[in-house]
N, C-alpha and C positions, 0 to 999 in steps of 0.2 A: 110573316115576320122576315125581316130582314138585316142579313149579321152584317156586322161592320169589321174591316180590317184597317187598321191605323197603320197606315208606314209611313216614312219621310224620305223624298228618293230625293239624291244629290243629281243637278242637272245643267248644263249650260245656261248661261244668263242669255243666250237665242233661244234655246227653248221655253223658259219660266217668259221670255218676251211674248214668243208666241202662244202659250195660252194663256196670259193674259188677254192678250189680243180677242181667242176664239169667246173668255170671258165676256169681253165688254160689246163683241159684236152679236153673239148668242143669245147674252144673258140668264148662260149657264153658269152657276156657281163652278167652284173648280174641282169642286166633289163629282160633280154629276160629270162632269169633264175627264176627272179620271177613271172614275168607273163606266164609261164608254169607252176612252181610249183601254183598257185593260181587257174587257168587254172581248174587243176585236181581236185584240192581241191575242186572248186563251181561245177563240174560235179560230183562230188561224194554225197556232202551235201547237193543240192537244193532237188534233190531226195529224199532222207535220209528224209528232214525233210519234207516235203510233204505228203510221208509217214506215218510219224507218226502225223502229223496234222490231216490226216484219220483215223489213230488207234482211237486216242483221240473222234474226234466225234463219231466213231464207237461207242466208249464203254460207250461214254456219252450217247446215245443213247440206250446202254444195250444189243448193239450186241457182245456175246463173243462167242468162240469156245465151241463149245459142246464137253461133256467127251469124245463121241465116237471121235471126230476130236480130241482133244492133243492124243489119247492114241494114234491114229494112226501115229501120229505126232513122236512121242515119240518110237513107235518102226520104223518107216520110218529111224531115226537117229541112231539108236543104245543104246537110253538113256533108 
């Protein structure tokens, strides 16, 4: 089974342009359209903020990188 959520998102008349667009050149409805694009979004953010829900206690906690870890950090990058 599969639940349905109804919303109405307010959007740029560029973005409603462009999925139209992914619409007409897909031949995705615009359902299946946004439950892809949401799709990615909640596989990218649940992470993301999990994440950083861990930094936080981390550092409330009072565990931070030691100098010798950013410096490495810091030349690993190039910065």
């Amino acid at each position: 089974m599969t639940d349905r959520l109804n919303i109405e998102v307010a959007m740029s008349s560029e973005m409603k342009s462009a999925i139209d667009q992914i619409e007409a050149l897909s031949g995705q409805p615009v359902e299946s359209i946004a439950a892809d694009a949401l799709a990615h979004y909640v596989a990218w953010r649940v992470p993301q903020l999990l994440d950083l829900q861990q930094a936080i206690v981390e550092a409330d906690n009072g565990e931070f990188a030691s100098t010798d870890e950013v410096d490495e950090w810091f030349s690993r990058y190039g910065a």
